[in-house]
KEPAFI-233488 format. One record per residue (C-alpha): residue number from 0; residue in one letter; y, x, z. Coordinates in steps of 0.2 Angstrom, whole numbers, plus 5000, padded with zeros to 4 digits. Example, Ala and Ser with C-alpha at 12.3 -4.5 7.8 and 13.67 -1.06 7.14 Angstrom:
2
     n   res   north   east     up
     0     A    4978   5062   5039
     1     S    4995   5068   5036
END
This chain:
337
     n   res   north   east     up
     0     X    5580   5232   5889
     1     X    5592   5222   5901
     2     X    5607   5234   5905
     3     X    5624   5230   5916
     4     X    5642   5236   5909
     5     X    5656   5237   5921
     6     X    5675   5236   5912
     7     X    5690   5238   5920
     8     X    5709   5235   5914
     9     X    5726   5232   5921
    10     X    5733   5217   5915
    11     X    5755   5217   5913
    12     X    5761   5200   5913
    13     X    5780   5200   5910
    14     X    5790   5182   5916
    15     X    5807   5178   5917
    16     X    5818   5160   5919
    17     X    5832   5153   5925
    18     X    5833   5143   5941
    19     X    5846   5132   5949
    20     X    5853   5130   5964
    21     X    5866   5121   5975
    22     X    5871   5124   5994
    23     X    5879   5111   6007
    24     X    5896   5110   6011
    25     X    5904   5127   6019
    26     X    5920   5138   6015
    27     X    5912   5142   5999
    28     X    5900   5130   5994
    29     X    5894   5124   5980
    30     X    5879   5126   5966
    31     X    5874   5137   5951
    32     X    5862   5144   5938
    33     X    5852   5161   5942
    34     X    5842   5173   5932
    35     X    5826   5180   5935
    36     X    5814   5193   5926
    37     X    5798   5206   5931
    38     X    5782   5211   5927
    39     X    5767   5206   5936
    40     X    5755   5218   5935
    41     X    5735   5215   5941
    42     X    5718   5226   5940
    43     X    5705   5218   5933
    44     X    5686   5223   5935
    45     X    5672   5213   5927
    46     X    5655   5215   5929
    47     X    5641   5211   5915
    48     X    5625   5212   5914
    49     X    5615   5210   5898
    50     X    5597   5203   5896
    51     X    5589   5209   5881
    52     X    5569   5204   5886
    53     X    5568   5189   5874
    54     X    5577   5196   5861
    55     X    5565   5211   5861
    56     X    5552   5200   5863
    57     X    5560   5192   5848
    58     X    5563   5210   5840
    59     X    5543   5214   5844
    60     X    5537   5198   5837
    61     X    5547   5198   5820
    62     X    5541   5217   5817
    63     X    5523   5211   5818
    64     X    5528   5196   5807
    65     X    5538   5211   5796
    66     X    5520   5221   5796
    67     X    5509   5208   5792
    68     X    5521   5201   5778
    69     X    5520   5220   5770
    70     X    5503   5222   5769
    71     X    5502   5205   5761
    72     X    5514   5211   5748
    73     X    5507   5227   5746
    74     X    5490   5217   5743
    75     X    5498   5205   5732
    76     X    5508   5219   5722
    77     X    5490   5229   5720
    78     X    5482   5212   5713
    79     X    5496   5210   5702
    80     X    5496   5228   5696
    81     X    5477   5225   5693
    82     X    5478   5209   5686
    83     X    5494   5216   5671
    84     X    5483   5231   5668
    85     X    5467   5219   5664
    86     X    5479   5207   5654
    87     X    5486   5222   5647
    88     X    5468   5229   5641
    89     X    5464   5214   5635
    90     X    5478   5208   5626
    91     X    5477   5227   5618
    92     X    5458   5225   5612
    93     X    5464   5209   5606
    94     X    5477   5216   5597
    95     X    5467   5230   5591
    96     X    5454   5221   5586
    97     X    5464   5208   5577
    98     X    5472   5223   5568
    99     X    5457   5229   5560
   100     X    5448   5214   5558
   101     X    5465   5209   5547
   102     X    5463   5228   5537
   103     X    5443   5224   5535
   104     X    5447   5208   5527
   105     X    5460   5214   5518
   106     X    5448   5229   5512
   107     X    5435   5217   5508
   108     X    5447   5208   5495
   109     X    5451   5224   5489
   110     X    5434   5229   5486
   111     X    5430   5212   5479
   112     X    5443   5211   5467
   113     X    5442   5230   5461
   114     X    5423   5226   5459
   115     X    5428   5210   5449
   116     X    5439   5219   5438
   117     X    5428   5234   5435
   118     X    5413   5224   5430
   119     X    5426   5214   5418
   120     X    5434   5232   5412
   121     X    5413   5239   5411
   122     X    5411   5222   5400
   123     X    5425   5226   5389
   124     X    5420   5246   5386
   125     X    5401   5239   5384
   126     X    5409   5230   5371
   127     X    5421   5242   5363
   128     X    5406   5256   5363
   129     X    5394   5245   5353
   130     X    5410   5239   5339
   131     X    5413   5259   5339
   132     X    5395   5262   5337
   133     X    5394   5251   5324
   134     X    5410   5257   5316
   135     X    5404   5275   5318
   136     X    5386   5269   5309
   137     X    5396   5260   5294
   138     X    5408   5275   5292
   139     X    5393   5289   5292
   140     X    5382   5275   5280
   141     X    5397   5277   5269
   142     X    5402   5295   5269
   143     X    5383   5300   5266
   144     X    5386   5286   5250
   145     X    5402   5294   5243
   146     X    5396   5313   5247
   147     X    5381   5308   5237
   148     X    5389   5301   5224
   149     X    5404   5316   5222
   150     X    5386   5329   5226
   151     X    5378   5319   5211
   152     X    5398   5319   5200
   153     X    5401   5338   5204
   154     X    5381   5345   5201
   155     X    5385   5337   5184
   156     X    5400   5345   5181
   157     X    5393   5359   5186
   158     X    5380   5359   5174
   159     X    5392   5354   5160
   160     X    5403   5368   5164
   161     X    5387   5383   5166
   162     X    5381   5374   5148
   163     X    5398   5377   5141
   164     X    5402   5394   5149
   165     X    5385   5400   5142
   166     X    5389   5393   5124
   167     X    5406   5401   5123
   168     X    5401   5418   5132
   169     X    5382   5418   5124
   170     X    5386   5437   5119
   171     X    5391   5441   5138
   172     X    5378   5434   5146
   173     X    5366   5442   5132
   174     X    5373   5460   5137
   175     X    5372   5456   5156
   176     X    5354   5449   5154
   177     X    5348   5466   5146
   178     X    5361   5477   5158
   179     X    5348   5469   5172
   180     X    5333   5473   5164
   181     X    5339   5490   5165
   182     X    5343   5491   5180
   183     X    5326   5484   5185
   184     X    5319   5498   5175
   185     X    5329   5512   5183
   186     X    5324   5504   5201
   187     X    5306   5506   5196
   188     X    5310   5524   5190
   189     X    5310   5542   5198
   190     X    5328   5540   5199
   191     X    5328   5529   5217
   192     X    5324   5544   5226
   193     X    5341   5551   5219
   194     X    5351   5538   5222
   195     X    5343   5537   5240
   196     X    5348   5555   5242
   197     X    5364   5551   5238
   198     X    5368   5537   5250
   199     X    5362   5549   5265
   200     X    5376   5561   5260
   201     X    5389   5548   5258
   202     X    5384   5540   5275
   203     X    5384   5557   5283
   204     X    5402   5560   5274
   205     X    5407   5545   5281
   206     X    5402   5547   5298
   207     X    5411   5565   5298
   208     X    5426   5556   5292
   209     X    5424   5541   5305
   210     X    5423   5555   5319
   211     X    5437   5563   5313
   212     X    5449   5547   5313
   213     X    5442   5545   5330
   214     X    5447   5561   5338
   215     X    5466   5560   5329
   216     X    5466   5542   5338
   217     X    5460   5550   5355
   218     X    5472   5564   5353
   219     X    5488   5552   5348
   220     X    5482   5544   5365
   221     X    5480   5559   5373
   222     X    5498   5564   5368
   223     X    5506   5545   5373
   224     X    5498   5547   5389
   225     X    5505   5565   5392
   226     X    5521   5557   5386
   227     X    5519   5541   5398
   228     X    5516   5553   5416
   229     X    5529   5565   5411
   230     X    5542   5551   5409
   231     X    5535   5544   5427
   232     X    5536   5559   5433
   233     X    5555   5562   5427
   234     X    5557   5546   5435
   235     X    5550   5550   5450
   236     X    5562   5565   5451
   237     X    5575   5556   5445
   238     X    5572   5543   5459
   239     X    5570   5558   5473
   240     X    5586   5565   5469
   241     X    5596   5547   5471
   242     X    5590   5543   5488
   243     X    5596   5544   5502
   244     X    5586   5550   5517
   245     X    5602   5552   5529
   246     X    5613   5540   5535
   247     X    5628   5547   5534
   248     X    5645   5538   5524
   249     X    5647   5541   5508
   250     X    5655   5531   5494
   251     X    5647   5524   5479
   252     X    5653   5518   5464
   253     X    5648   5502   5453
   254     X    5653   5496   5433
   255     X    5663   5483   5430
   256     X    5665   5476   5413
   257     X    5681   5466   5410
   258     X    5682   5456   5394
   259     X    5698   5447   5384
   260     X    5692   5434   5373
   261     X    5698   5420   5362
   262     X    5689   5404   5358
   263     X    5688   5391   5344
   264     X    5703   5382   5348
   265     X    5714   5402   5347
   266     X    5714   5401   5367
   267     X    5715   5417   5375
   268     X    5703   5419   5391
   269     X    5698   5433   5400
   270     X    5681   5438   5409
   271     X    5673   5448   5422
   272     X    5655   5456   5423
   273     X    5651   5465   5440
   274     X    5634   5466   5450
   275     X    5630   5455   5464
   276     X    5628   5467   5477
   277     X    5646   5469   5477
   278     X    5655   5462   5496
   279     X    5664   5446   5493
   280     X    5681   5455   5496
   281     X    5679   5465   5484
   282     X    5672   5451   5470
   283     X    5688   5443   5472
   284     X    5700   5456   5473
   285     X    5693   5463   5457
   286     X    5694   5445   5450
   287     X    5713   5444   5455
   288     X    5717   5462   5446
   289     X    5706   5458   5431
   290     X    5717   5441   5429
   291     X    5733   5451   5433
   292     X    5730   5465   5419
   293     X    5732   5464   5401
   294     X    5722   5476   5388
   295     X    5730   5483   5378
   296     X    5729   5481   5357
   297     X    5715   5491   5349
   298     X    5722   5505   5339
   299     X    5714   5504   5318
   300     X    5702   5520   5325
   301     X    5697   5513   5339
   302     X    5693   5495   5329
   303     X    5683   5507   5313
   304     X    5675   5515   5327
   305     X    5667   5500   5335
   306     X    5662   5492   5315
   307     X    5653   5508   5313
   308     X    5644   5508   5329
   309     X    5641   5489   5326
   310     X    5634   5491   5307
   311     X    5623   5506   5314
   312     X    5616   5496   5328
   313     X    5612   5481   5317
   314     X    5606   5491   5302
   315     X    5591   5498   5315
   316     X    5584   5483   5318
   317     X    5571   5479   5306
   318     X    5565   5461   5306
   319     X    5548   5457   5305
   320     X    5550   5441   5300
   321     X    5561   5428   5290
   322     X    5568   5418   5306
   323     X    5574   5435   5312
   324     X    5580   5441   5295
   325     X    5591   5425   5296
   326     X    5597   5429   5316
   327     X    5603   5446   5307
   328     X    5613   5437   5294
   329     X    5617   5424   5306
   330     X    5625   5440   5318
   331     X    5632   5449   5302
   332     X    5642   5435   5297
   333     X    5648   5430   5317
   334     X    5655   5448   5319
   335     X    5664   5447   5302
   336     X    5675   5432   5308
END
C-alpha cells in the first residue's frame, strides 16, 4: 500500500574565511586582510511518497509460489516418509527372514550331524551289547561248568565225610537211630494227649507273661510321658514368668566368658565369648577391658577342684564304642598336658 512521509530538519552550516582588501589613495589609505565567520542556518522539508503496489504484487505472487512450493514438500516429505517406511518393512522382513533362514540351516546341520553321530553311537552300543551278550553267555556257560564240577567235588566230599563220620561214631548214630524209634513209638502212644495238654498251659503261661511285659512297657510309657508334659509344662511356666508383657525399662544382664590361653609355641592369648545380641558398643568395649585385665594365678584349691570336676565329668561318659573309647583317652591325655 503506497504511503507519503513528510520530514523536516534545520540544517547549520558553520563558514568562515579570510578576504583581502585594498582601498585608493586618501589620508588613510591602504589594503589588508579581514576575518570572517557565522553560521548559516536553513529549514529543510522533503516530501516522499512510497509506492508499494508492485512490491505487494511481488509480495502476493511469492506467497502463492511460497504455498504451492509447501504443499509439494509436504507431498514429497509424505511419499518419502511412505517410501522409508516400505523400505524399512522390507529390509526388516529381509532381515528377519534371512535370520531364520540362517538358524534353520544351521538347525538342520545340527540335526544332521547329531542324527549321524547317534546312528554311529547306536552302531557301536549294537555292537558292544552283542560282545557283552556273548561275554555274559561265555561267562554263565562257565560258572554252570565249574559250579558243576565243585557241586560234583563237594557231594563227594560229602559223602566221604558222612561214610567216615558214621564209621568212627557207628555207636552214636546206633543210639540216636533207637532214641527215634522211641520217640515214634511214644508219638503213637496215649502220651500225645499229655504232651498236647501241656503245650496249651505253657502257651497260656506265656501269653500271661507276654501281657504282663506289655502293660510294664505301657506304663514306663505312661510314666515318660507324664514326665515329658510336666517338664513342658515347667517350661511353659518357666517361659510365662520370663516375658515381658509391658514395655517399660528394665535392665538385663548377659554372660560373658573371658578365657587366657597359651599355645604350642608358650604364647600367651587371651579370648572372649559373649552372645550376638549384644549392641556393637558394648562388644567392643568388653573386648578392650578383656584385653586390658589380667587373671589372676589359680590357687592349688582352686586347680584340685577343677581336676576333680574334670575326672568326674569324664568318668560319666560311657562310650559305646572303640573310636569313642579312643576320644576319651585322646581327652584324658590332652588335659594331663
Amino acid at each position: 500500500m503506497s504511503y507519503r512521509q513528510t520530514y523536516r530538519k534545520t540544517i547549520r552550516i558553520p563558514y568562515s574565511g579570510t578576504v583581502s582588501y585594498s582601498y585608493g589613495p586618501s589620508q588613510s589609505g591602504g589594503s589588508g586582510t579581514a576575518h570572517y565567520s557565522g553560521t548559516a542556518v536553513e529549514e529543510v522539508e522533503v516530501d516522499i511518497e512510497v509506492d508499494t503496489v508492485p512490491f505487494d504484487r511481488s509480495v502476493a505472487t511469492c506467497n502463492n509460489h511460497v504455498d504451492a512450493l509447501t504443499t509439494s514438500v509436504i507431498a514429497t516429505e509424505t511419499a518419502q516418509v511412505a517410501s522409508i517406511k516400505a523400505k524399512a518393512k522390507q529390509i526388516g522382513d529381509t532381515v528377519v527372514e534371512g535370520f531364520f533362514k540362517t538358524i534353520r540351516f544351521d538347525i538342520s546341520n545340527q540335526i544332521v550331524e547329531l542324527q549321524k553321530r547317534v546312528e554311529a553311537l547306536l552302531l557301536d552300543m549294537h555292537e558292544s551289547q552283542k560282545k557283552l551278550t556273548a561275554l555274559r553267555q561265555q561267562m554263565e556257560r562257565d560258572y554252570h561248568r565249574k559250579a558243576q564240577q565243585y557241586a560234583t567235588i563237594f557231594n563227594d566230599l560229602n559223602k566221604e565225610l558222612d561214610n567216615r563220620v558214621h564209621a568212627l561214631d557207628q555207636p552214636v548214630f546206633v543210639t540216636a537211630a533207637n532214641m527215634y524209634a522211641a520217640e515214634d513209638r511214644f508219638m503213637e502212644s496215649d502220651m500225645l494227649n499229655i504232651v498236647a495238654l501241656s503245650g496249651k498251659e505253657n502257651t497260656l503261661l506265656d501269653a500271661q507273661i507276654g501281657t504282663a511285659i506289655a502293660k510294664t512297657h505301657a506304663q514306663k510309657a505312661l510314666h515318660e510321658a507324664n514326665g515329658f508334659l510336666s517338664k513342658k509344662l515347667a517350661t511353659e511356666i518357666t517361659l510365662t514368668h520370663c516375658k515381658l508383657n509391658d514395655n517399660s525399662e528394665r535392665t538385663f544382664y548377659t554372660p560373658v566368658c573371658f578365657a587366657s590361653m597359651t599355645n604350642d609355641h608358650n604364647v600367651q592369648y587371651s579370648k572372649i565369648f559373649m552372645n550376638d545380641m549384644l549392641p556393637e558398643d558394648r562388644k567392643r568395649m568388653l573386648t578392650d577391658k578383656a584385653e586390658a585385665a589380667k587373671l589372676p594365678e589359680m590357687t592349688d584349691e582352686e586347680k584340685e577342684n577343677v581336676s576333680v570336676y574334670f575326672q568326674d565329668m569324664l568318668n560319666e561318659t560311657t562310650p559305646a564304642n572303640e573310636h569313642e573309647q579312643r576320644v576319651k583317652k585322646l581327652i584324658a591325655k590332652l588335659y594331663s598336658l
